[in-house]
C-alpha positions as CSV (number, residue, x, y, z in Angstrom):
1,X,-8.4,15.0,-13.3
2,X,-12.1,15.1,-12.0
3,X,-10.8,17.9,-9.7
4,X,-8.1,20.3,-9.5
5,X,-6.4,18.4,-6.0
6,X,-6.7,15.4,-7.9
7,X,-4.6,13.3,-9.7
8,X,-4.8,11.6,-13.1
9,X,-4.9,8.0,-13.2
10,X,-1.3,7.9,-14.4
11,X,-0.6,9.1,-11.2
12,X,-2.8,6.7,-9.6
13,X,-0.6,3.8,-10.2
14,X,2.4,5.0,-8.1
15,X,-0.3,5.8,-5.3
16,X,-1.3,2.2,-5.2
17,X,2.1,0.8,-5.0
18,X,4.0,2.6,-2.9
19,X,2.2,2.6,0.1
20,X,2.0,-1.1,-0.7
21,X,5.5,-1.5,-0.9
22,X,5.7,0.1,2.6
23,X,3.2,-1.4,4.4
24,X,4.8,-4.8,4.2
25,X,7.7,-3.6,6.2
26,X,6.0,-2.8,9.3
27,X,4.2,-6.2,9.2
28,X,7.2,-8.0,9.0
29,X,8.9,-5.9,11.1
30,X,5.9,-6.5,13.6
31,X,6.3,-10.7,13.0
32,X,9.7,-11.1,13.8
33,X,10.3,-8.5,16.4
34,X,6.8,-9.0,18.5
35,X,5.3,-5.5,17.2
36,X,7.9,-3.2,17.8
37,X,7.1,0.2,16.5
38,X,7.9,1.6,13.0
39,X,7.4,5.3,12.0
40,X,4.7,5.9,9.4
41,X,5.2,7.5,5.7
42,X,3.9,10.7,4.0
43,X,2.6,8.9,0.6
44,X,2.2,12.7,-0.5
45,X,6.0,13.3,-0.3
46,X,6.5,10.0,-2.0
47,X,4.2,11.0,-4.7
48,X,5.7,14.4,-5.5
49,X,9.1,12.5,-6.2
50,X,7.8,9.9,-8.7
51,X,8.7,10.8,-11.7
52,X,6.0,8.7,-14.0
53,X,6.5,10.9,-17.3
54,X,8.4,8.1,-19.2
55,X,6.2,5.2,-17.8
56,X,4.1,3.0,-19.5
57,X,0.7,2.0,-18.9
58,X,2.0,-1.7,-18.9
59,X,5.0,-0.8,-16.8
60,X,2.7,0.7,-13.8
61,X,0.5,-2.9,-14.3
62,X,3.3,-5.1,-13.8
63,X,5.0,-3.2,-10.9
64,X,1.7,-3.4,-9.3
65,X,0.8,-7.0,-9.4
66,X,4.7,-7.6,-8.6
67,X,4.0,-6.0,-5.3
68,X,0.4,-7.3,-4.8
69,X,2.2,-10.7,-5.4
70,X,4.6,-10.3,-2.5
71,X,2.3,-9.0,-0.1
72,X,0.2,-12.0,-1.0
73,X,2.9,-14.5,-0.6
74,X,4.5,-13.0,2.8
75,X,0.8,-13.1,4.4
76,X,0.5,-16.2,3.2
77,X,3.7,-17.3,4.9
78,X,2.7,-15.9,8.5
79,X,0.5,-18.0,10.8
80,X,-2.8,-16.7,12.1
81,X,-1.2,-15.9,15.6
82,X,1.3,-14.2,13.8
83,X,-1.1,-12.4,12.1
84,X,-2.7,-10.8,15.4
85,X,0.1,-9.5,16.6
86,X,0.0,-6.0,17.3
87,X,2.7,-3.1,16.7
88,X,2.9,0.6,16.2
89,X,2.7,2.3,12.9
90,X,2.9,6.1,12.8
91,X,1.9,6.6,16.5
92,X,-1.3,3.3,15.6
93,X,-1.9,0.7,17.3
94,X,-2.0,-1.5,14.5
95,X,-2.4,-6.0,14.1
96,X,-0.3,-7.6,11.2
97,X,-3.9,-8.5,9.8
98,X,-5.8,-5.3,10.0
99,X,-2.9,-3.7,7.7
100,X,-3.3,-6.7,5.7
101,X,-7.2,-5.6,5.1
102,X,-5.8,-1.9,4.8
103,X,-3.8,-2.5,2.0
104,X,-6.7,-4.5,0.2
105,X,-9.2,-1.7,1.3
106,X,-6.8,0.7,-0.4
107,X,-7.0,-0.5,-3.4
108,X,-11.0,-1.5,-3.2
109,X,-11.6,2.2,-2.3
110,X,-9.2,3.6,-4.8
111,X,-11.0,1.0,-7.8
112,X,-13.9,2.7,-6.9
113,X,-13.4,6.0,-6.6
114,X,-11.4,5.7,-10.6
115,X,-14.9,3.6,-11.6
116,X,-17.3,6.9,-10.3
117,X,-15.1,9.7,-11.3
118,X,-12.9,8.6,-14.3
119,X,-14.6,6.2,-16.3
């Protein structure tokens, strides 16, 4: 931990793939219901009931790309009008596409921020 509010990059694994794993909902959600709305998720909460103690380093690696792999491969199945369709996530005005940068920039922002103050 650089900081006390911070976790260690054990932890940072679960962060990453989580809120992946729930951001592809809404976007489908979204496609095939013309952007109805979807409640958001605490990714705190989600994090405080991950138990990682027994995980490997290779174990939070696969999961990952698992999960990047599927959001690849369902963005890849929508059509670019599909993609611009608009919906509600956690009270946001939100396009099937901007969450598709958001769950890139996530991970962009986190790889940096582990580059600066971890390694």
């Amino acid at each position: 931990r650089y900081a006390e509010r911070n976790g260690t990059t054990a932890l940072i694994f679960p962060h990453f793939t989580a809120p992946e794993r729930c951001s592809v909902f809404p976007m489908l959600k979204f496609v095939r219901h013309g952007g109805m709305g979807i409640p958001g998720f605490d990714h705190d909460a989600f994090a405080k009931h991950a138990d990682v103690s027994q995980r490997t380093k290779q174990s939070f690696i696969d999961e990952f790309e698992a999960v990047r792999m599927s959001t690849i491969e369902f963005l890849n199945s929508i059509t670019p009008e599909e993609s611009l369709i608009i919906g509600k996530a956690n009270d946001v005005k939100v396009s099937v596409r901007a969450m598709g940068y958001v769950a890139y920039g996530h991970i962009a922002h986190h790889c940096s921020v582990i580059n600066e103050k971890y390694l």
